[in-house]
C-alpha positions, 0 to 999 in steps of 0.5 A: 532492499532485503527481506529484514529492511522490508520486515522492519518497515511493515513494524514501523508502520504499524507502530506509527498507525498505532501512535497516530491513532492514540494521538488523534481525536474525532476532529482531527480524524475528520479533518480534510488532509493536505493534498488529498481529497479524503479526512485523515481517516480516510487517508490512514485506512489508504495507507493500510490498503496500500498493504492489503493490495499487495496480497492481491499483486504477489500472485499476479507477479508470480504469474506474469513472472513467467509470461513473455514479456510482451504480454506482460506490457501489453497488460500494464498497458491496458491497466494504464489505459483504464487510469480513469476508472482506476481513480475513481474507484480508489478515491471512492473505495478508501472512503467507503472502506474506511467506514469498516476499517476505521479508526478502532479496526486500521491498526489490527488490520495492518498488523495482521496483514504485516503479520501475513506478508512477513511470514509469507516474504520468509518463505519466498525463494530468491528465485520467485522474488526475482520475478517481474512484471510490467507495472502500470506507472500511472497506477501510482508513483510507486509502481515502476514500469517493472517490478519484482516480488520483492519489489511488490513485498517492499512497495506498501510501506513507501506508499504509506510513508507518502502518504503519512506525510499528507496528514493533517494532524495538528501534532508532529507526526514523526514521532 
């Protein structure tokens, strides 16, 4: 994917949030969604976060990028390990989350962070988006057990498309 394909899912995914949350009403904001344990509200601001992390995972890439291998496995090992607690805390901080990024504060939160990493992807030399580290596969099914910059910088926009299709609405919400 390059860095004009990776720009251009950031503004469709902000377009579609925008879209969903005119549509959607409290009921169907607070209804369960399908597959997961959160509302459709909880399961918006998830899919949002899946961009805030990225902010987070660009410099420990970069920094790993320059690490032997060895560490970097051993790391995504460790992570790997600790799936339990991962889980947990990504359950139950998307629903208190979602609580501050709600349904009027999602949308100007993800188009600021959009807005961020497509400055920030612009900037990026082709070298630095070759970077790689090992990833923890059990994290997400997104995470590949190696992943480059420019692998992180395209990674939020196939979690919130997964998860968009979890959604509960009683409305098409292809468009």
């Amino acid at each position: 994917m390059d860095r004009a394909d990776i720009m251009d899912g950031y503004r469709r995914a902000c377009v579609e949030l925008d879209d969903l949350l005119a549509r959607a009403g409290d009921g169907e904001l607070r209804r369960r969604s399908a597959g997961t344990r959160w509302t459709n509200e909880e399961l918006l601001f998830h899919m949002v976060f899946g961009y805030m992390v990225v902010r987070t995972l660009l410099p420990l890439v970069k920094l790993f990028g320059h690490l032997p291998p060895s560490l970097n496995n051993a790391f995504a090992r460790l992570l790997n390990a600790g799936i339990r607690p991962f889980d947990w805390v990504n359950y139950w901080g998307s629903c208190a989350a979602a609580r501050v990024y709600n349904r009027h504060r999602m949308a100007w939160k993800l188009r600021r962070l959009t807005t961020t990493l497509a400055a920030r992807l612009e900037k990026e030399s082709e070298e630095s988006l070759a970077l790689r580290m090992a990833f923890p596969t059990r994290w997400d099914p997104f995470f590949d057990a190696v992943m480059t910059v420019a692998d992180v910088y395209a990674y939020p926009t196939l979690h919130f498309d997964f998860h968009a299709r979890q959604l509960s609405f009683p409305f098409d919400t292809d468009g």
